[in-house]
C-alpha positions in Angstrom: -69.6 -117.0 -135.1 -69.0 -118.0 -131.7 -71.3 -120.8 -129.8 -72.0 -118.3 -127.0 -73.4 -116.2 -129.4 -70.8 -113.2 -128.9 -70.0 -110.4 -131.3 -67.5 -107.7 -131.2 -69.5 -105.1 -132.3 -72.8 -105.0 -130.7 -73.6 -101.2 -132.9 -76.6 -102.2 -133.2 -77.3 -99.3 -131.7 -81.0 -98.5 -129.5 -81.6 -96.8 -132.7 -80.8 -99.1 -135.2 -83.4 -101.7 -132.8 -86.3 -99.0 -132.4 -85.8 -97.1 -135.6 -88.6 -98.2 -138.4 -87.1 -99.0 -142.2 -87.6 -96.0 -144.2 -89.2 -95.8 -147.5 -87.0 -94.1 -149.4 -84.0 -95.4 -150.7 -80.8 -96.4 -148.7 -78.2 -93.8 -148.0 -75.1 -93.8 -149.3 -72.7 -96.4 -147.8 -70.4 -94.1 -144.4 -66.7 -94.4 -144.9 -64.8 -96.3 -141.9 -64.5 -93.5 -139.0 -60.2 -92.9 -138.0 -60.4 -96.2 -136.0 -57.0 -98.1 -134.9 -59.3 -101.5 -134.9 -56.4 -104.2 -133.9 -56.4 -105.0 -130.4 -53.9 -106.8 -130.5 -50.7 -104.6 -129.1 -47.0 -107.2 -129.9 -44.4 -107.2 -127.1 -41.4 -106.3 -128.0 -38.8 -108.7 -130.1 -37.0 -110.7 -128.0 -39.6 -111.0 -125.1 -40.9 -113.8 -123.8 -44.7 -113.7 -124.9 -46.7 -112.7 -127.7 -48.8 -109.8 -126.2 -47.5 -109.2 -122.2 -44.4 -107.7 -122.6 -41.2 -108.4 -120.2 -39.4 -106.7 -117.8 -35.5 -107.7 -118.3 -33.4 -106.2 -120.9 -31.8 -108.9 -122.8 -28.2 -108.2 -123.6 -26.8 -105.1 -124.2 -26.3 -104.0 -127.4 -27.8 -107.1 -128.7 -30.3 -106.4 -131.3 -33.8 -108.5 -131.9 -35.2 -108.7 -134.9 -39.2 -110.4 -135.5 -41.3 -110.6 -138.0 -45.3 -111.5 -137.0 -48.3 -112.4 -139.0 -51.6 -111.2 -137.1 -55.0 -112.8 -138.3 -58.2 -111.4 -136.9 -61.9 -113.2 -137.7 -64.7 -111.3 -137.3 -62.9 -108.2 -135.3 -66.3 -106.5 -136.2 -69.3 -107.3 -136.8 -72.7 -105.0 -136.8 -75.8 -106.4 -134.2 -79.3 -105.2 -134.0 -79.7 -104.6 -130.2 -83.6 -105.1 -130.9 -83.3 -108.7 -131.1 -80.0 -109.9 -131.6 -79.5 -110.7 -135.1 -76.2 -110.6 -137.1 -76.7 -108.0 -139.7 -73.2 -108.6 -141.0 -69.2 -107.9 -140.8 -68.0 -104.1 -141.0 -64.9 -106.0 -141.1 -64.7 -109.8 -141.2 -60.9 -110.8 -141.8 -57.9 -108.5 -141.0 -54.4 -109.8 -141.6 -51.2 -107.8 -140.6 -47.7 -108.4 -140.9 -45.8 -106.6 -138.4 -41.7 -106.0 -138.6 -40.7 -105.5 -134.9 -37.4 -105.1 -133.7 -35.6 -104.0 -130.1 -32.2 -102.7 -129.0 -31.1 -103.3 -125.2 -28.7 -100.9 -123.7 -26.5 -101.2 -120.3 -28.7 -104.4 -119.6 -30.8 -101.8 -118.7 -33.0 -99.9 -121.3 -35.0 -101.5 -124.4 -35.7 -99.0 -126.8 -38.7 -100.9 -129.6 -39.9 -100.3 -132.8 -43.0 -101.9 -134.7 -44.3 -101.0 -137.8 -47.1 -102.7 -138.9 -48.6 -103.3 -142.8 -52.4 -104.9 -143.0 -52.4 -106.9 -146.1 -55.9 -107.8 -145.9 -58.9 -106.5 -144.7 -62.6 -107.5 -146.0 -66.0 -106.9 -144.9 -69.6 -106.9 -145.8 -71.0 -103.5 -146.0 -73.7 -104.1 -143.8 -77.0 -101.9 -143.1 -79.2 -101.2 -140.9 -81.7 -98.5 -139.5 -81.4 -97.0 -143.0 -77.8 -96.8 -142.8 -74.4 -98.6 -144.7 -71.4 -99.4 -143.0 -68.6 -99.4 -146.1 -66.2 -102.5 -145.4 -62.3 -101.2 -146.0 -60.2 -103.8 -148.8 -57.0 -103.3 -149.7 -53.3 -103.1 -148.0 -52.7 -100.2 -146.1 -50.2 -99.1 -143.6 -50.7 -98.7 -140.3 -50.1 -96.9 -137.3 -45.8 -96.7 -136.4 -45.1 -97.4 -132.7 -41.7 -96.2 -130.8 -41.6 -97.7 -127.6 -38.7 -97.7 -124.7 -38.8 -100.0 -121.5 -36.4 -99.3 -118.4 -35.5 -102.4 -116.2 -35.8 -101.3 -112.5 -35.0 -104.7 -110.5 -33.7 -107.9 -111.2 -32.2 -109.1 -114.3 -32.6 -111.4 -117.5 -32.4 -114.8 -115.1 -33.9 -113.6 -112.2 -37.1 -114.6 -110.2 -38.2 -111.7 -110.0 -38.0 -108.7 -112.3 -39.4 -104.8 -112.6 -39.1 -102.5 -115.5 -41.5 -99.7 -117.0 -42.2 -98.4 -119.9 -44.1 -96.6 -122.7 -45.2 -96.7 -126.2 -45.6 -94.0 -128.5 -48.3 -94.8 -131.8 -47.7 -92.2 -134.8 -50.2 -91.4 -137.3 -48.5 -93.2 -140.3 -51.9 -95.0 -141.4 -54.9 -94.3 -143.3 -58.1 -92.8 -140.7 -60.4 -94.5 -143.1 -59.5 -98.2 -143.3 -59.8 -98.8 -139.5 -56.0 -99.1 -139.2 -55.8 -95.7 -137.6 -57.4 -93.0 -135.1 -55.5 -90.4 -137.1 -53.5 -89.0 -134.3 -50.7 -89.5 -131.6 -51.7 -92.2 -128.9 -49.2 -93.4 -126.1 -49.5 -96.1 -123.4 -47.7 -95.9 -120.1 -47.0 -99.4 -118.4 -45.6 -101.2 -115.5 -44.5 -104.6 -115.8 -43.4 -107.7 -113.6 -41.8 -111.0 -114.4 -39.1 -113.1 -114.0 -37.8 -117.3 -114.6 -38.7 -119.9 -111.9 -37.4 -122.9 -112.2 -39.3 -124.2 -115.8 -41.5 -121.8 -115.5 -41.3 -117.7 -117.0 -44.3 -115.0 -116.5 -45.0 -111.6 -117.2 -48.1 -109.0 -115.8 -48.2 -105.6 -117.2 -51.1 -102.5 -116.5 -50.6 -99.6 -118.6 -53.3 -97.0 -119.9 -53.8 -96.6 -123.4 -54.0 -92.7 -124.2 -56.5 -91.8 -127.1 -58.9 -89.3 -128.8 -62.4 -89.8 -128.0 -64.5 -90.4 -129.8 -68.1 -92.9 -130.6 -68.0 -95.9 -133.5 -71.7 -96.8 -133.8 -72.5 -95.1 -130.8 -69.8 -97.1 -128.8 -67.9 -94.7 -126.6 -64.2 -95.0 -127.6 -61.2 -93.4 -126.2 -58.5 -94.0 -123.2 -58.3 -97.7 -122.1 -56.8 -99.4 -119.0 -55.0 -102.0 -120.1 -54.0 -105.5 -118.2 -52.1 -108.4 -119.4 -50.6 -111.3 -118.0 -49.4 -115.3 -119.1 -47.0 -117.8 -118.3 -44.7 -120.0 -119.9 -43.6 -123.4 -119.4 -40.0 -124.3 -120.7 -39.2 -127.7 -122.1 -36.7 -129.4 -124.5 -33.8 -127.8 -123.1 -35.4 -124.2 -122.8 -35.9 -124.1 -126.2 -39.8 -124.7 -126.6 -42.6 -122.9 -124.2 -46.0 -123.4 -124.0 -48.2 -121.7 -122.4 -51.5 -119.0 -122.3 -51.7 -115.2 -122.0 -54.4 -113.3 -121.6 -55.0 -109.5 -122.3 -57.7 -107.1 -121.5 -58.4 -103.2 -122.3 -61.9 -101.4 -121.3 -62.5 -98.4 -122.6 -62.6 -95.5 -119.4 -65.5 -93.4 -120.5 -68.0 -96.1 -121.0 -67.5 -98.9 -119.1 -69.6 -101.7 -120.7 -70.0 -105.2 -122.5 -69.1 -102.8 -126.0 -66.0 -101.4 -124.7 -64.6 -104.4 -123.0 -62.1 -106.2 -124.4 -60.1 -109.5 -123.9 -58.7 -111.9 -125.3 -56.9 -115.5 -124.4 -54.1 -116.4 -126.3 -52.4 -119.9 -126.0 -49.1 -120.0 -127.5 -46.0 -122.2 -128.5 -42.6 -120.7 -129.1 -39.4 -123.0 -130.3 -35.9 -122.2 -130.9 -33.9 -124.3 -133.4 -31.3 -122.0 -133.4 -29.2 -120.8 -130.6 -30.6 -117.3 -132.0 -33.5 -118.0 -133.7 -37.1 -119.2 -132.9 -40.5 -119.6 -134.3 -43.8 -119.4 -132.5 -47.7 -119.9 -132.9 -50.1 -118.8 -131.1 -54.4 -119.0 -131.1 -57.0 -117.9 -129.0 -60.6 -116.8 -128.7 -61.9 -113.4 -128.1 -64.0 -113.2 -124.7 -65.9 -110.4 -124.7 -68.0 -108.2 -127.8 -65.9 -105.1 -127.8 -65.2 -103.4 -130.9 -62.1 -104.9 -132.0 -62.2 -108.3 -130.5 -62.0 -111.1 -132.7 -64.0 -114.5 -132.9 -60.5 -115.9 -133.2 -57.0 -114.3 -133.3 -53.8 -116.3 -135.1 -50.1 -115.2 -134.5 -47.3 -116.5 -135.7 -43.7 -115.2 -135.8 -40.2 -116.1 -136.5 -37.2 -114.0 -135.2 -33.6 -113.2 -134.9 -33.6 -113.6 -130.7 -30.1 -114.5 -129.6 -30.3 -116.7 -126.5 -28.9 -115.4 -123.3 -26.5 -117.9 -121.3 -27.4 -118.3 -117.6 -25.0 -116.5 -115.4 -21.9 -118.5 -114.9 -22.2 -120.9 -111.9 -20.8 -119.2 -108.6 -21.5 -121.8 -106.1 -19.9 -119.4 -102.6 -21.4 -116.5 -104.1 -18.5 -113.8 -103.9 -19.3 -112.6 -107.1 -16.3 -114.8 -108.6 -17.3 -117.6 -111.6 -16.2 -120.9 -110.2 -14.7 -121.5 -113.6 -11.6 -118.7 -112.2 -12.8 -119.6 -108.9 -9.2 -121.0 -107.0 -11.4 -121.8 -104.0 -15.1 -122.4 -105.4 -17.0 -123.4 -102.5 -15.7 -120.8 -99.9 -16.2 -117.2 -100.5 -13.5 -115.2 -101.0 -12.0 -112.1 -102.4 -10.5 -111.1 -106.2 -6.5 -111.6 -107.0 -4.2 -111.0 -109.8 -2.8 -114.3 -108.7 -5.3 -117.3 -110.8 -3.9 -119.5 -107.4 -5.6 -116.8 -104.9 -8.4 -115.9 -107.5 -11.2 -116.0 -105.1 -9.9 -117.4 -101.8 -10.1 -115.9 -98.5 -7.6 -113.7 -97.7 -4.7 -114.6 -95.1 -6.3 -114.6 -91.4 -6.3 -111.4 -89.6 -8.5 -112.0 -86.9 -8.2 -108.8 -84.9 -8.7 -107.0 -88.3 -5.9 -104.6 -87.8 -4.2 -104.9 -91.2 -1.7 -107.0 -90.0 -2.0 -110.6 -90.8 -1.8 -112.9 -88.0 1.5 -114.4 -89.0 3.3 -111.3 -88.5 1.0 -110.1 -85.2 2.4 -110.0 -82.1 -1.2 -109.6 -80.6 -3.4 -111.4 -82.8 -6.3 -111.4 -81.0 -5.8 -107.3 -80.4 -6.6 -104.8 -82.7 -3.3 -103.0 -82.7 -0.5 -100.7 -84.1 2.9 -101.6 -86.7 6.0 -101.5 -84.6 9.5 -102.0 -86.2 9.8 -104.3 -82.8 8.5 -108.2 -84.1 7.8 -108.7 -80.0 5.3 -105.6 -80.3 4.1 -105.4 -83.8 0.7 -105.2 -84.2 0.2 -105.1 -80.2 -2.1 -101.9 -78.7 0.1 -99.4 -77.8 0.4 -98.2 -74.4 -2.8 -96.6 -72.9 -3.9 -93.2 -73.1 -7.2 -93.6 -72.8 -8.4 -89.7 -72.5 -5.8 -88.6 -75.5 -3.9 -86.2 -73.3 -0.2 -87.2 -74.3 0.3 -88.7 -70.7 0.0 -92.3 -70.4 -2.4 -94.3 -68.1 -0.1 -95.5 -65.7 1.4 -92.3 -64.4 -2.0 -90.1 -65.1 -3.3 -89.2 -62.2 -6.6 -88.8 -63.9 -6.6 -91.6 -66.8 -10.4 -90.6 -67.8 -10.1 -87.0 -68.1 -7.7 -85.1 -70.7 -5.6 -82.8 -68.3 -2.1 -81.3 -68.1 1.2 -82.4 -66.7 2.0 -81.4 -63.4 4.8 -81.8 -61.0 2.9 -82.7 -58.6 1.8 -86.5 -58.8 -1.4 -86.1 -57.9 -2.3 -83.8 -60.3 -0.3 -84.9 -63.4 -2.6 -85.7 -66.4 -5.5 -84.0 -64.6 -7.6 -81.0 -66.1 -6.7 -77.4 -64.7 -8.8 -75.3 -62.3 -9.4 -72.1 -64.7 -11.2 -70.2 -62.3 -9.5 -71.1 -59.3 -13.0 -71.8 -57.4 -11.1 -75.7 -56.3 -13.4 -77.7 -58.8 -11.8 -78.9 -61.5 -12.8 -78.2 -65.0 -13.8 -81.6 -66.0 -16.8 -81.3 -63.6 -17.1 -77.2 -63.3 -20.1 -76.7 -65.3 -18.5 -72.8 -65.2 -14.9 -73.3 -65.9 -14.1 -69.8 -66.5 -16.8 -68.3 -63.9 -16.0 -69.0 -60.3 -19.3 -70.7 -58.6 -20.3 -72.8 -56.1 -21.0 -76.4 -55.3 -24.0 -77.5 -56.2 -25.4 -80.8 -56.3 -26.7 -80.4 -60.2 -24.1 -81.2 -62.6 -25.4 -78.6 -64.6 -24.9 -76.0 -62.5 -21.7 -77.4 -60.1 -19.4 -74.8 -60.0 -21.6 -71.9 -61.4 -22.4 -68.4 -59.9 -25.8 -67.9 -58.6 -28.5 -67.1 -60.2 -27.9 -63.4 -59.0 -24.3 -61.3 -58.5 -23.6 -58.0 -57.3 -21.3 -56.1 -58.8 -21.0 -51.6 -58.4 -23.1 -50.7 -60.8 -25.6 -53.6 -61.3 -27.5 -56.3 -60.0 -26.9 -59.0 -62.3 -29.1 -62.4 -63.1 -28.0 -65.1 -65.1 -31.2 -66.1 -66.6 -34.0 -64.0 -68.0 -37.5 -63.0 -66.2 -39.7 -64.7 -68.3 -43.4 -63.3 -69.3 -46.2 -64.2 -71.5 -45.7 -63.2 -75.0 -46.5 -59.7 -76.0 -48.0 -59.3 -72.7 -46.5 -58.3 -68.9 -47.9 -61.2 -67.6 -44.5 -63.0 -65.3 -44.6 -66.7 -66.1 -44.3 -69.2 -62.8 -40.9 -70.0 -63.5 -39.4 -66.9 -63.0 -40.7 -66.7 -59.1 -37.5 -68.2 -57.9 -35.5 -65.9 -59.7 -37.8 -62.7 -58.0 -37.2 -64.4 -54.8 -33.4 -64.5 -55.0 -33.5 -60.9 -56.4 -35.3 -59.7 -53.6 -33.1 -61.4 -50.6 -30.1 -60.1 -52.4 -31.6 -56.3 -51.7 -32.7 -57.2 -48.4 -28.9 -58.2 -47.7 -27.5 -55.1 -49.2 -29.6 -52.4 -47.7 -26.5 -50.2 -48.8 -28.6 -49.9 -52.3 -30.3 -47.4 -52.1 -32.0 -46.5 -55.3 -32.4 -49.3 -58.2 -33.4 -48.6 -61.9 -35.7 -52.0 -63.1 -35.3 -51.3 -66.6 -37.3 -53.0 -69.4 -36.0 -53.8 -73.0 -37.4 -55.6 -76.0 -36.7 -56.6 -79.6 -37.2 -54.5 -82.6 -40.4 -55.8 -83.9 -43.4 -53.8 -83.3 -43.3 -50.2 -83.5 -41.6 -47.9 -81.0 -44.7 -46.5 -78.9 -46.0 -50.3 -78.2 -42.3 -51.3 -77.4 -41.9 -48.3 -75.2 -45.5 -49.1 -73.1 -44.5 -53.5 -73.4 -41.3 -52.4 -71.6 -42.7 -50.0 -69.6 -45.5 -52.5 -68.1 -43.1 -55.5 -67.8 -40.5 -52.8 -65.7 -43.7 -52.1 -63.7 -44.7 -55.9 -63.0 -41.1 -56.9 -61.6 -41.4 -53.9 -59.5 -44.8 -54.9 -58.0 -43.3 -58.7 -57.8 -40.4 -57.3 -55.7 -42.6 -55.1 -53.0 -44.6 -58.4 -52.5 -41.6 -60.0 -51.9 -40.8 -57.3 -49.4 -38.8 -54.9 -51.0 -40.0 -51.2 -49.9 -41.2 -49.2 -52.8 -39.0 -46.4 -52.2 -35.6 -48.3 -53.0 -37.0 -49.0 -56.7 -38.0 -47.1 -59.7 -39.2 -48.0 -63.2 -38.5 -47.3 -66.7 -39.1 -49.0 -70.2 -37.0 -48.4 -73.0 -38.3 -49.9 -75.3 -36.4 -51.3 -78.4 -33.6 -48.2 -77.9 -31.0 -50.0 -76.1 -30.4 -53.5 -77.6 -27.1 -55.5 -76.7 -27.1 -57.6 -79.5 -28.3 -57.9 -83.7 -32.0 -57.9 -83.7 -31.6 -59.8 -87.2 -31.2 -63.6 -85.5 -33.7 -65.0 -83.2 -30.9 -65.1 -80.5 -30.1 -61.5 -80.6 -33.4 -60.8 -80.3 -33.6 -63.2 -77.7 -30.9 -61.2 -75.6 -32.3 -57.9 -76.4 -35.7 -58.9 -74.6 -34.5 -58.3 -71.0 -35.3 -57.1 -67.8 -31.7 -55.4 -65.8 -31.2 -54.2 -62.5 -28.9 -51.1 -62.5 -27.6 -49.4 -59.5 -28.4 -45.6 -59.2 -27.5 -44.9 -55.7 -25.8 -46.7 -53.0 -23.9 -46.0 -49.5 -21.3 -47.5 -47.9 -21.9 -51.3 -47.0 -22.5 -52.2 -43.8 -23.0 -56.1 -44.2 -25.5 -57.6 -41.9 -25.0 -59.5 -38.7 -24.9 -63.2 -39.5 -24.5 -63.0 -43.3 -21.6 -64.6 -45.0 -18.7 -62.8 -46.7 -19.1 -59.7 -48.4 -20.7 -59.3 -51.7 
């Protein structure tokens, strides 16, 4: 027993403590419960500690190949809650032997198998409260595990590394010698390690997947599990030493009964460039089921070592052993002499090497002519075809002219004098305008026979007739334009919307927002006799009401001309519209 007076199995039970002896005689002896009882869960061959496994995948296609012995004292052991007294071992000594073996792949992926065989397993058949507990003898199997690992980050040598994983436990054991639960289980983990310096390490959290179920009227059933150790390397590499400790609490019952952990100091030592031995032993720390007084490992395996990378002292990727220039980084040659040197200098980096450049210092062009090869060619600096110093305009792609002036500089489409490189309009003629935007551009309104025309839209609120602030200057300008022309006579506001909605609320939305321009315009001055209006609803569309600019376009508000006289312009205006 251990000093401090812990026991694994603390079944003792509130009933076992309150429940009086009974009279009658004992009942028959209760056959172990489907209980996987070891604990203790290997890391794969070829990993670095006993029970944390690693996150590097060591070698690819190199396979690792361990046998373990696994000793257990005391794993469980029954209590009376009442007043603490040891009423005997359920299960006193459990010995397995383990054959475990891994297959990297791709120095990526570890695909793990362990299959386990408890030789010996002894108890005492304790009772209490009336009732046996039957101790399991014998060999049996136990429970096969299938377990694959994929390496994330870092590799075998590495500092840092991150890989996870699962393992998969099939129900090859007997449910009744406390070598099994009797059905699938599976862990999930995450693990981190790496080599620094002397020194390896490992940390893994995973969550044991189980049946519930209650052992003595201890919850058991999904576990987190956590793990972590260190090793420190001597001798060459080949021995470590160090501790690892590994915990599991049980999920649905979080207490002293279903907490579990264990410390396990270890030594590992290979006298074979691929084979090594290790021993490990270490107490359990807590009293939940399945924790030993004292655990013993011990394993021997087929682990080939894995050389260090080869040294690479200017880091381009090259081994300095092919390395022709080792301590300056370089780049890869079919020549062994160039193997790894810098290339030849080309320090404008325009493919030609400096001892053919003409202009090494300027990124430039091949030229049959040595006095010009790799030299800029002339400039053309706006890609017209007409070279800087006879374009007239070396910034803006134009056109050749014969006139100097103009040569290389971009047309006037519309003929309105401003060029198309600043005509915001270039196919519209406009106006000057001190907006970039809008240099060059009609106004906002045109008249033309049968229409007055705007170039932006008269906003309202949506689904309303509301106008929205922003269209006031645009009312404004439409309304001096028909104070200007007084020859209009009679003008149609027409209003048109989109085809969603049905007609009648189309026809009244167009309606009322042909009514509120109308009203905007006799504010503005406009007498109410030179203006009619009429909503049409969703009947005259100009574009596809199936994309969000067609419908867009088709909500409008025109201006068409019904009756006009001859024009008589205005004293003082400018030139006819």
């Amino acid at each position: 027993m251990r000093p401090w007076s812990f026991v694994p199995f603390a079944a003792a039970l509130a009933a076992l403590a309150a429940a009086p002896t009974p009279a009658r005689a004992q009942e028959a002896p209760l056959e172990p419960e489907g209980l996987a009882l070891n604990r203790f869960v290997p890391a794969p061959a070829g990993d670095r500690l006993f029970s944390v496994p690693s996150a590097f995948s060591a070698g690819h296609l190199t396979p690792h190949v361990m046998l373990m012995a696994d000793y257990a004292s005391n794993p469980l052991v029954l209590r009376r809650e009442r007043d603490g007294a040891d009423l005997g071992a359920v299960v006193s000594d459990q010995l397995t032997f383990r054959l475990n073996a891994s297959l990297p792949l791709w120095n990526k992926v570890v695909f793990n198998l362990d299959a386990p065989l408890t030789a010996l397993q002894s108890g005492e058949s304790p009772s209490g409260g009336g009732r046996a507990f039957a101790s399991p003898s014998g060999a049996e199997l136990g429970d096969l595990r299938l377990g694959a690992r994929v390496q994330l980050y870092g590799a075998y040598h590495d500092p840092l590394q991150v890989a996870v994983g699962a393992y998969l436990w099939l129900p090859t054991g007997a449910d009744d010698s406390f070598v099994s639960d009797g059905s699938v289980r599976g862990m999930p983990f995450v693990v981190a390690g790496g080599r620094i310096e002397r020194l390896v390490w490992s940390a893994a959290v995973g969550a044991e997947l189980r049946r519930s179920q209650s052992f003595g009227g201890v919850a058991q059933g999904t576990m987190l599990t956590l793990g972590g150790g260190v090793g420190f390397l001597a001798a060459d590499d080949r021995l470590q030493v160090g501790p690892e400790l590994s915990t599991a609490m049980v999920l649905e019952d979080v207490s002293d009964r279903s907490i579990n952990a264990e410390l396990l100091v270890g030594a590992r030592y290979r006298f074979l460039p691929f084979m090594e031995a290790g021993l490990g032993v270490g107490p359990g720390l807590t009293s939940g089921i399945g924790t030993p007084d004292l655990r013993v490992v011990a394993m021997v395996g087929f682990t080939p070592e894995q050389p260090p990378p080869a040294p690479d002292r200017d880091g381009d990727g090259i081994a300095d052993v092919v390395d022709a220039c080792p301590q300056v980084a370089g780049v890869r040659s079919d020549d062994p002499k160039k193997n790894g040197c810098p290339p030849p200098p080309d320090r404008d980096n325009d493919g030609i090497l400096d001892a053919d450049d003409a202009c090494p210092l300027e990124p430039g062009v091949r030229s049959d002519d040595p006095k010009k090869n790799g030299c800029p060619p002339p400039l053309d600096r706006d890609n017209d075809g007409i070279l800087d110093a006879v374009d007239a305009c070396p910034l803006a792609a134009g056109l050749p002219s014969d006139d100097p002036t103009k040569h290389g500089c971009p047309p006037d489409t519309d003929g309105d004098t401003f060029r198309d490189d600043t005509d915001a309009c270039p196919r519209e003629k406009g106006h000057a305008n001190p907006d970039p935007q809008k240099h060059g551009c009609p106004k906002a309104v045109r008249v033309t026979e049968k229409q007055v025309v705007i170039l932006q839209q008269v906003q309202f609120d949506t689904d309303k007739a509301t106008i929205k602030p922003e269209s006031d200057p645009l009312l404004d300008e439409v309304a001096q334009v028909l104070l200007e022309h007084p020859e209009i006579i009679l003008i149609e506001i027409q209003g048109h919307t989109d085809d969603r909605g049905t007609d009648e609320h189309n026809r009244v939305l167009s309606q009322n927002r042909a009514n509120s321009v109308l009203a905007a315009l006799v504010r503005r001055g406009i007498d109410s006799t030179r203006l009619t209006a009429q909503g049409y609803g969703r009947d005259q569309p100009l574009d596809n009401n199936a994309t969000d600019e067609g419908r867009q376009r088709n909500r409008r508000v025109q201006f068409n001309i019904i009756k006009k006289a001859a024009y008589k312009p205005q004293a003082g205006t400018g030139e006819n519209r």
